[in-house]
C-alpha positions as MATLAB code, in Angstrom:
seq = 'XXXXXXXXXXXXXXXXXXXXXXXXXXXXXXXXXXXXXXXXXXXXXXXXXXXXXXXXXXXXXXXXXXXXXXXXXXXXXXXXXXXXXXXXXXXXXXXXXXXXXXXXXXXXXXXXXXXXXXXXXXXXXXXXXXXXXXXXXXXXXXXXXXXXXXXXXXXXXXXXXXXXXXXXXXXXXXXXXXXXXXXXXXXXXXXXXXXXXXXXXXXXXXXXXXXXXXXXXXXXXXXXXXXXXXXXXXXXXXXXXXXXXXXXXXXXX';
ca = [
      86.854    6.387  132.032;
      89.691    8.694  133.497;
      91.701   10.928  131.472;
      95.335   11.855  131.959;
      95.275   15.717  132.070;
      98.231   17.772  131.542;
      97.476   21.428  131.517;
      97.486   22.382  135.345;
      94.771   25.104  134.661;
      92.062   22.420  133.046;
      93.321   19.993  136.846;
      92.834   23.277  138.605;
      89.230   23.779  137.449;
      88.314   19.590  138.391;
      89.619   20.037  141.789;
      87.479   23.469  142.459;
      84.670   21.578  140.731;
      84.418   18.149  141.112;
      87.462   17.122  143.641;
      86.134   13.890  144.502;
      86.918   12.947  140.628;
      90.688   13.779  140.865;
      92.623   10.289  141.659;
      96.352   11.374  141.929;
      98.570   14.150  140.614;
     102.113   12.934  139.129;
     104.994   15.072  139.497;
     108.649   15.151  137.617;
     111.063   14.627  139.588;
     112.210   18.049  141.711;
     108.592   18.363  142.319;
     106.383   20.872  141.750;
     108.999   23.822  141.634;
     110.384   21.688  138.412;
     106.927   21.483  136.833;
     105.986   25.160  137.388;
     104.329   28.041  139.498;
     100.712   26.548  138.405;
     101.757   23.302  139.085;
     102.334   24.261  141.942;
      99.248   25.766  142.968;
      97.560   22.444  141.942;
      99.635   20.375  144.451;
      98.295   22.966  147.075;
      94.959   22.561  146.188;
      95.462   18.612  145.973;
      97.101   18.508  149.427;
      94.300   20.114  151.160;
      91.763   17.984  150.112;
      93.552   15.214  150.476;
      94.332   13.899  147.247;
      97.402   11.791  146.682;
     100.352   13.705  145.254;
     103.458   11.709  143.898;
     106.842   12.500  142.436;
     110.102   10.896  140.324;
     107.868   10.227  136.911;
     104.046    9.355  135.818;
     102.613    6.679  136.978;
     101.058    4.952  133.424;
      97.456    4.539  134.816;
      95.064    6.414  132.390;
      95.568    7.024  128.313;
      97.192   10.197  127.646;
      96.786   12.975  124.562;
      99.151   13.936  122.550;
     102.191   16.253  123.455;
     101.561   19.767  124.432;
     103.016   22.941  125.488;
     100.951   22.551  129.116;
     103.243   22.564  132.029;
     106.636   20.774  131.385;
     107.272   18.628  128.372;
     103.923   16.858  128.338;
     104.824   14.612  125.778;
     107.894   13.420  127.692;
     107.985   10.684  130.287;
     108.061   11.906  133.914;
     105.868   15.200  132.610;
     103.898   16.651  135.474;
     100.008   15.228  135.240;
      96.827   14.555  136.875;
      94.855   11.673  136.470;
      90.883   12.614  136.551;
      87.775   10.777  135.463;
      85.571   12.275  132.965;
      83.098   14.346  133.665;
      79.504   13.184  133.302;
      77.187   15.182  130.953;
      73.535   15.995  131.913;
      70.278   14.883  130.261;
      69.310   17.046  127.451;
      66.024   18.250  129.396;
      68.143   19.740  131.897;
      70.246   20.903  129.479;
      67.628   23.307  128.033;
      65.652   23.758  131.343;
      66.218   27.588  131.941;
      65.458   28.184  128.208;
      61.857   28.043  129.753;
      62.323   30.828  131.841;
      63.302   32.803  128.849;
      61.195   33.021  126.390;
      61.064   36.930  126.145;
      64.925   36.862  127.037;
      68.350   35.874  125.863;
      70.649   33.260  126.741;
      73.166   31.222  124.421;
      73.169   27.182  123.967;
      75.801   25.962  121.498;
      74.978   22.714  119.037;
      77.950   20.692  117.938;
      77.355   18.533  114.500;
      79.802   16.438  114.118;
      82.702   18.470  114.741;
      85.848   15.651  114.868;
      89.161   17.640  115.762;
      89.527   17.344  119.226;
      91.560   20.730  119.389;
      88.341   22.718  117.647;
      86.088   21.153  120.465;
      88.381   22.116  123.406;
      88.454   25.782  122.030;
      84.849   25.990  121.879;
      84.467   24.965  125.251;
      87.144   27.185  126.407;
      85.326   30.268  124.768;
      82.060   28.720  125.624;
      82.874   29.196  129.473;
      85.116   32.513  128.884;
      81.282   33.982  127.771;
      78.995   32.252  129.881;
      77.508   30.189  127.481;
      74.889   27.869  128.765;
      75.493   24.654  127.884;
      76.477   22.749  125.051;
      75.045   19.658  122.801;
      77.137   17.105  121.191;
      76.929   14.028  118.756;
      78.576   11.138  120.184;
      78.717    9.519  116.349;
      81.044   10.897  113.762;
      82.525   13.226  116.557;
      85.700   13.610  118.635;
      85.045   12.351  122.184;
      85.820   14.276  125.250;
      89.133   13.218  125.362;
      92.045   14.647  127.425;
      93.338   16.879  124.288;
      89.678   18.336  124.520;
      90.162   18.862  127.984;
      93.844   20.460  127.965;
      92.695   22.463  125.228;
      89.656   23.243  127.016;
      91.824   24.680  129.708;
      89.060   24.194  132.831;
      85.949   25.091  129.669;
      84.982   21.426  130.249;
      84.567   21.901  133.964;
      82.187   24.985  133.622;
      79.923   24.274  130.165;
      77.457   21.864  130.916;
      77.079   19.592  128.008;
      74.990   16.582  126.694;
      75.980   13.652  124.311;
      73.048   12.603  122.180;
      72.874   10.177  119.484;
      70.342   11.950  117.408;
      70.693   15.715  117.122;
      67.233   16.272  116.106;
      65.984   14.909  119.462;
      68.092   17.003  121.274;
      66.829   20.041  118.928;
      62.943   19.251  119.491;
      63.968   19.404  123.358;
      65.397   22.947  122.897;
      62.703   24.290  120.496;
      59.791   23.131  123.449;
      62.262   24.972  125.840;
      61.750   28.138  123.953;
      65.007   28.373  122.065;
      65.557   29.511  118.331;
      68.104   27.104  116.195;
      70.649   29.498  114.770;
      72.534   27.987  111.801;
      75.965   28.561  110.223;
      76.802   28.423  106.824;
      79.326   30.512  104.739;
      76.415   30.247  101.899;
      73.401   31.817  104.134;
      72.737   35.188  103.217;
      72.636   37.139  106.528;
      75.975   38.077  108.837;
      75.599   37.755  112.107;
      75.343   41.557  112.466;
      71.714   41.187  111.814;
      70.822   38.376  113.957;
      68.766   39.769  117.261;
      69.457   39.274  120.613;
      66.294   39.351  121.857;
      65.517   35.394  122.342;
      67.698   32.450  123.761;
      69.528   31.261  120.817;
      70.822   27.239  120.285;
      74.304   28.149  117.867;
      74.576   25.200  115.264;
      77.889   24.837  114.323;
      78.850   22.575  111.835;
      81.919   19.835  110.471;
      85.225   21.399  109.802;
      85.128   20.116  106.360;
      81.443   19.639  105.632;
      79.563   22.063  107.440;
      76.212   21.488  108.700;
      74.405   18.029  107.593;
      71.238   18.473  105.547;
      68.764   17.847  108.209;
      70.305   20.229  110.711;
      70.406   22.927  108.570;
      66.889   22.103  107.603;
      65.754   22.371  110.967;
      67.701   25.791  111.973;
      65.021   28.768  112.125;
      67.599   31.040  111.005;
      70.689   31.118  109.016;
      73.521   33.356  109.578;
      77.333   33.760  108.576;
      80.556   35.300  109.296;
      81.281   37.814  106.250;
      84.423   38.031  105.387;
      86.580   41.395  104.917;
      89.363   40.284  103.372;
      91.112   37.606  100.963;
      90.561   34.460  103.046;
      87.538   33.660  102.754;
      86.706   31.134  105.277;
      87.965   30.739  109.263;
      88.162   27.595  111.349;
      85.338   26.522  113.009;
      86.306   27.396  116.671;
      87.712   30.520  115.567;
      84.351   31.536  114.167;
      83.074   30.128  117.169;
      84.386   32.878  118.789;
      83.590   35.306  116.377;
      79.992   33.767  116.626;
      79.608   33.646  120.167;
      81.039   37.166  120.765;
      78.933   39.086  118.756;
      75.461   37.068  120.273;
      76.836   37.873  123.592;
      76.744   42.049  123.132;
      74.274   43.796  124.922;
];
């Protein structure tokens, strides 16, 4: 499928990746000055591989995300865009294939259950590449699909997580359990903070529905349950934002 991709940063990151997979980049009209100084830089980068670069208005040739604050007025017609197939995921052996190699160290897999805001999964992958996460598993049922708001969001993430899309979660946890990894689980209800979690293993990150949580058999098959405490009134934080919070503190020395 291609995806029309508005935030020049996320088009940036396909054309140093996977250039091949960008068909054409759409400017306003003006040009690239009009769209802005990374827009700019994209055309560049376009230009010299060869890719086609047009102006005067968007050429309707992919489905587009909602409005946002990327570039120029994304949500307006004649808004600066690229158009860019999706990128394929990986099997979920390969996924988990350097979790062999450490078994006596760390490393940091993240586990997706059914998250369905498309915004929550582009900030995960965003802070999954900012920390070097390894890869990341994902349902394809009862989930938001990698569309382009994940990968605006995402801001280039998408480009430098690998990631798998598996119909059954427990498959994809059996894989990473024979690769040597430990199934971390997130609940506000377990009784540890993540304080007390140790970093001496390769650690799969479960994190669960915005509304829900984790499902019954995922938490069931975590070997470890953990939490963000909180330190003031609110109580609770939004999944990708404890993503973060998760993610940071596993990736300490």
């Amino acid at each position: 499928m291609n995806l029309t991709i508005r935030n020049p940063h996320s088009v940036l990151a396909a054309l140093e990746r996977r250039a091949q997979d960008v068909i054409q980049i759409s400017l306003p009209r003006g040009g690239a000055q009009r769209a802005g100084e990374a827009w700019e830089e994209v055309v560049r980068v376009a230009r010299s591989k060869g890719i086609t670069v047009s102006e005067g208005g968007a050429k309707k040739a992919g489905p587009a995300g909602p409005p946002s604050k990327h570039g120029v007025d994304a949500g307006r017609e004649g808004a600066a865009e690229a158009l860019v197939r999706e990128r394929q995921g990986v099997p979920v052996e390969e996924l988990f294939a350097q979790g062999r190699e450490r078994k006596n160290g760390r490393g940091l897999w993240l586990a997706l259950d059914s998250l369905q805001d498309p915004h929550n999964v582009g900030a995960i992958f965003r802070t999954a590449a900012f920390f070097g996460v390894e890869g990341i598993l994902l349902t394809q049922e009862r989930s938001a699909p990698l569309s382009s708001t994940v990968y605006d969001v995402a801001s280039g993430g998408v480009e430098y997580v690998p990631f798998t899309l598996q119909t059954n979660l427990q498959r994809g946890f059996e894989v990473a359990k024979e690769a040597g990894l430990w199934l971390l689980g997130t609940s506000e209800h377990a009784n540890d903070d993540i304080s007390s979690v140790a970093h001496d293993r390769p650690w799969l990150l479960v994190l669960g529905n915005e509304e829900k949580g984790m499902r019954r058999l995922t938490e069931e098959a975590c070997d470890v349950l953990c939490r963000v405490s909180p330190q003031g009134k609110v109580t609770s934080l939004n999944v990708s934002v404890a993503a973060g919070v998760l993610i940071s503190a596993l990736s300490r020395p």
